[in-house]
C-alpha positions in Angstrom: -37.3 -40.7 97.8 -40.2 -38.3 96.7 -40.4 -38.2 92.4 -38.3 -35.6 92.2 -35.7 -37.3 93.4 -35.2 -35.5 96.7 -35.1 -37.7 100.3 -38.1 -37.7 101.9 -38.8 -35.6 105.4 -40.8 -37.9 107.3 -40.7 -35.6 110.3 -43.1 -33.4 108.0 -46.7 -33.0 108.1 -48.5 -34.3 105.3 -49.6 -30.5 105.1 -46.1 -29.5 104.7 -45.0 -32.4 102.3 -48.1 -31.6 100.0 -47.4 -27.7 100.1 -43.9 -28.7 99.0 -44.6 -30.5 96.7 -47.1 -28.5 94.8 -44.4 -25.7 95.2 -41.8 -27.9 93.6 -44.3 -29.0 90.7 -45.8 -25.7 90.1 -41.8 -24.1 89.6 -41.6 -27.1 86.6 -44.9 -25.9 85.0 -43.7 -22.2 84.9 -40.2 -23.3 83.7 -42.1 -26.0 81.0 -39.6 -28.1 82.5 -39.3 -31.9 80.4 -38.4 -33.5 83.6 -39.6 -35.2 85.9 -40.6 -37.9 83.9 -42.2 -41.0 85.5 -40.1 -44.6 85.1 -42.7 -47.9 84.5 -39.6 -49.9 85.8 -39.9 -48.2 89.0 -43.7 -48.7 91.7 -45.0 -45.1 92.7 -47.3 -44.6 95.9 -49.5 -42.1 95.8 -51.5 -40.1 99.1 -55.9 -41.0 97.9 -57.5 -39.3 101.7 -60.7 -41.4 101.2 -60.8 -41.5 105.2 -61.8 -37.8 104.4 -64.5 -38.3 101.8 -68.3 -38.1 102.8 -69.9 -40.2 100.0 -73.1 -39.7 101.5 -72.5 -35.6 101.8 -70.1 -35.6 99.0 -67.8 -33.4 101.4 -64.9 -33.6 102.6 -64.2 -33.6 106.5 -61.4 -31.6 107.7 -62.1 -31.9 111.7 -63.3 -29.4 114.4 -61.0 -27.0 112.9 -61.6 -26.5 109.6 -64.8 -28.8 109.0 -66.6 -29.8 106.4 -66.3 -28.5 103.0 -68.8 -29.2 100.4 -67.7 -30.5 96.7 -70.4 -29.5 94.8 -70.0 -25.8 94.9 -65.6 -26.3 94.5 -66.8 -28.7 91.4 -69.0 -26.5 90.3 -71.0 -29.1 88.0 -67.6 -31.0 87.1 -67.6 -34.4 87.9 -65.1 -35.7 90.2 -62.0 -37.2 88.9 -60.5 -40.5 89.8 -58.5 -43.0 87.7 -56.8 -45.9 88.5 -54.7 -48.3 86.3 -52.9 -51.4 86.6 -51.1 -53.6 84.2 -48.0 -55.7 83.6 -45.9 -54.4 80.8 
């Protein structure tokens, strides 16, 4: 089941999954929606493409299609954000 509750399509592209979900998230922000809420009594999985990341480039590589694209310029100065927590309640 995804977060927001729905069943999860697992004949789906991860393309397709992502674009839904930002669809479904992005139609909460508008609506300033108080749900969904995340549960600590429940263990969430979530999609890091680090198979992807060029440390050494600081790109990303999107195959023969699409290529590489560059961070720096997306960034523009920003770092790059990653956090990571873990804890027993």
């Amino acid at each position: 089941r995804t977060l927001l509750g729905q069943s999860s399509d697992q004949t789906s592209s991860s393309y397709q999954r992502a674009k839904s979900r930002k669809k479904a998230f992005d139609n909460l922000f508008v609506s300033k929606a108080q749900e969904p809420k995340t549960d600590p009594s429940k263990v969430y999985t979530f999609e890091f493409l680090q198979h992807l990341f060029d440390f050494q480039k600081f790109s990303i590589e999107l195959g023969s299609m699409l290529g590489s694209v560059e961070l720096e310029e997306i960034l523009a100065g920003q770092p790059l954000k990653i956090m990571s927590a873990y804890g027993e309640q």
